[in-house]
FIVO-995976 format. One line per 3 residues: number of its first residue (from 1); their letters; for each residue x, y, z of C-alpha. Coordinates in steps of 0.001 Angstrom, whole numbers, padded with zeros to 6 digits, always signed. Each point is the difference from the previous one (the first is absolute). Last residue first. Example, Ala and Ser with C-alpha at 12.3 -4.5 7.8 and 13.67 -1.06 7.14 Angstrom:
! residues 2
2 = sa = +013670:-001060:+007140; -001370:-003440:+000660
! end
This chain:
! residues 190
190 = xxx = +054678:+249185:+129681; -002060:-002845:-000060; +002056:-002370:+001145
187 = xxx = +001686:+001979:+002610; -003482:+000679:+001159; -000624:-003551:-000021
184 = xxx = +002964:-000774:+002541; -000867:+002950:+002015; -004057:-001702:+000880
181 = xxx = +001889:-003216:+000211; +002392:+000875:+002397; -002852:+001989:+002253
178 = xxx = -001759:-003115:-000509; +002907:-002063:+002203; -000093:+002458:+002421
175 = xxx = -002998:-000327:+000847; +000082:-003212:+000073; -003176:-002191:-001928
172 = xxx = -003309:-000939:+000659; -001017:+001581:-003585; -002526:+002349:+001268
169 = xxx = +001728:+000294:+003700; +003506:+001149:-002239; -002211:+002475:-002144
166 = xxx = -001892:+001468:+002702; +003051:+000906:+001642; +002033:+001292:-003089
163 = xxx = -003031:+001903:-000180; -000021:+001170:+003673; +003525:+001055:-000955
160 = xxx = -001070:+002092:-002568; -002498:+001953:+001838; +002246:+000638:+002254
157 = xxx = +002357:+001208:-001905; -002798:+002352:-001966; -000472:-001010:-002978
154 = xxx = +000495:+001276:-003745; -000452:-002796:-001431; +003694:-000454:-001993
151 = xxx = +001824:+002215:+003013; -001490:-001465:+002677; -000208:-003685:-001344
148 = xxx = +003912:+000714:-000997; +000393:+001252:+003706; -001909:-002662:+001746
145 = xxx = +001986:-002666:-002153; +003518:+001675:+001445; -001133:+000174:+003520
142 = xxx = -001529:-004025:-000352; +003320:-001087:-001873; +002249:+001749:+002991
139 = xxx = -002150:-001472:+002479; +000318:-003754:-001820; +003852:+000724:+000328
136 = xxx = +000172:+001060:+003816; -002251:-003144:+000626; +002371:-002387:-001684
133 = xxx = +002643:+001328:+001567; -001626:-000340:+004019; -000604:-003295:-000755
130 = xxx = +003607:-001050:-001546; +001059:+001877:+003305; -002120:-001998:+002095
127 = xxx = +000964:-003245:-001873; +003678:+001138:+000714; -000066:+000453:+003379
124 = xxx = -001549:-003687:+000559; +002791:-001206:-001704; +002087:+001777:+002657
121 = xxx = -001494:-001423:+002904; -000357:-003082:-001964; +003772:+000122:-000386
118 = xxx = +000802:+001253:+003356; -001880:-002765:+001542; +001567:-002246:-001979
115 = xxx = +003592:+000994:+000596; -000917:-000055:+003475; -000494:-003719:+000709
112 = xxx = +002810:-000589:-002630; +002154:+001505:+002299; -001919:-001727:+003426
109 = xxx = +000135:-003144:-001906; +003651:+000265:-001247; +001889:+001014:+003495
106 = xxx = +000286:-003759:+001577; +001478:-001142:-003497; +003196:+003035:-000196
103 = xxx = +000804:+001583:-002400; +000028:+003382:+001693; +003324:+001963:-002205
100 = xxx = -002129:+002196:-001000; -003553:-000444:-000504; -002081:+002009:-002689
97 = xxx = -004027:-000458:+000491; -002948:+001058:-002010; +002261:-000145:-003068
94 = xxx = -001115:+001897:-003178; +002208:+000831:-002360; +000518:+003333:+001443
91 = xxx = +000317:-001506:+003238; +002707:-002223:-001205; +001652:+002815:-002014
88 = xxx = +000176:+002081:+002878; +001434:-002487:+002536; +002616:-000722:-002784
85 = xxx = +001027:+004042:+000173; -000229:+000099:+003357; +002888:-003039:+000408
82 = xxx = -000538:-002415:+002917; +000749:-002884:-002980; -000034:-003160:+001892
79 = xxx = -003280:-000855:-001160; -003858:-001347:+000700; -002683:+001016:-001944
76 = xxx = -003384:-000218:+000463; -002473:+000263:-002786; -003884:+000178:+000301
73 = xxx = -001634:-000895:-003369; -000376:+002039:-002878; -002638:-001551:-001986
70 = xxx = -000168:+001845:-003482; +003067:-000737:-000963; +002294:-002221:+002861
67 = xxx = +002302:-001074:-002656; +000839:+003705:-001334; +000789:+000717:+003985
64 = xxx = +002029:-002424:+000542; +002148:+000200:-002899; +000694:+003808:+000671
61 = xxx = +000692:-001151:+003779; +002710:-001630:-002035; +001145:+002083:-002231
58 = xxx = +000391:+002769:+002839; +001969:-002037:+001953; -000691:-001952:+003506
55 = xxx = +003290:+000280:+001844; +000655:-003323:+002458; -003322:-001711:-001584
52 = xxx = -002732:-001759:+001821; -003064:+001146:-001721; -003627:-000979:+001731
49 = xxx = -002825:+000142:-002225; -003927:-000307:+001005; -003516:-001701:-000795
46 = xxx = +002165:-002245:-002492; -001996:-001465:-003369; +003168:-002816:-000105
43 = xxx = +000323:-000499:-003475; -001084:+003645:-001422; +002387:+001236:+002884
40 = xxx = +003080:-002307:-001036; -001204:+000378:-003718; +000362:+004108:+000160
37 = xxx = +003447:-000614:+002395; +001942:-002119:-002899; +003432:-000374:+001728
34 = xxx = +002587:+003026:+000771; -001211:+000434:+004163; -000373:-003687:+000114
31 = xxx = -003677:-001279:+000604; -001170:-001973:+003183; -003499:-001065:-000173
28 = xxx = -002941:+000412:+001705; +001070:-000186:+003710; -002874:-000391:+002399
25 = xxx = -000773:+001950:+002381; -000830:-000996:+004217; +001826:+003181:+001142
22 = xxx = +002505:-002782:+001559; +000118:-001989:-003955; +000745:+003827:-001066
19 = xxx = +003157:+000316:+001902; +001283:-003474:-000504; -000672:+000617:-003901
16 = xxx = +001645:+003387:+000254; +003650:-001883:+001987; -000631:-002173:-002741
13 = xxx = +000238:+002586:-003136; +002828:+001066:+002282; +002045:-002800:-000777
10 = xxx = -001483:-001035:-003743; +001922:+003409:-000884; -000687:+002635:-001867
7 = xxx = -003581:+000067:+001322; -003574:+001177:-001814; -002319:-002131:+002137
4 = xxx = -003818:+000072:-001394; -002505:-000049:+003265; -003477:-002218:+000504
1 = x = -002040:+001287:+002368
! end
């Protein structure tokens, strides 16, 4: 796995480098917290972030965040700020792990360890809820295309949702998908 270092100092970027060499990682690259961090990640295509920083600030995990994009990637962060309110903004910003005052090379691979387990743990969360939204959404398009097939054809809802039915296995298509269409031409014809 290769790993982008985010360190304030070339110091504990080694102490990380020792750390992940153990886990059997390889460090990407090591970026400073104020440099370029979109062409550090473009540049070294990392599988995870570690930040070393005594108090990472809102800017920054701002910066992190707008270079991961689309790909978050698992973030550990470790600092010398204890503070609730930093811990907050780190898991806000989306750190699997926050380590205070553990620096330390023996302790990286089991931290890292878990900070990606959490994070597919967590990614995994997500997909379920995308999932789970997506369905919610093509149910509200089917109710609301059985009632305008209801109300337009006078149907029964049943009947109108075995046409929505018939419809979606005529055209080999979602459900849901021609319930959008069905509302998206009564919009235009109305």
């Amino acid at each position: 796995m290769r790993v982008l270092v985010i360190a304030e100092s070339s110091e504990r970027a080694d102490i990380v480098r020792r750390g992940l060499l153990l886990a059997g990682h390889e460090m990407a690259e090591v970026a400073a917290p104020d440099g370029p961090l979109l062409a550090a990640l473009e540049e070294s295509r990392p599988d995870a972030i570690v930040l070393e920083s005594d108090s990472p600030q809102v800017d920054l995990l701002d910066r992190i965040i707008d270079a991961m994009g689309e790909r978050p990637l698992p973030l550990v962060i470790f600092s010398n700020d204890p503070s609730e309110q930093c811990i907050s903004r780190a898991v806000r910003a989306g750190a699997s792990a926050y380590v205070v005052d553990g620096l330390d090379a023996s302790r990286v691979p089991a931290i890292l360890q878990v900070a990606l387990t959490r994070f597919e743990f967590m990614e995994g969360l997500r997909g379920e809820l995308n999932v789970a939204q997506q369905k919610l959404a093509e149910r509200k398009f089917v109710e609301r295309a059985k009632g305008l097939l209801m109300k337009a054809r006078g149907l029964s809802e049943d009947e109108a949702y075995h046409t929505l039915r018939r419809m979606a296995m005529e055209r080999n298509r979602r459900m849901g998908d021609v319930a959008k269409s069905v509302l998206e031409m009564a919009e235009l014809l109305s």
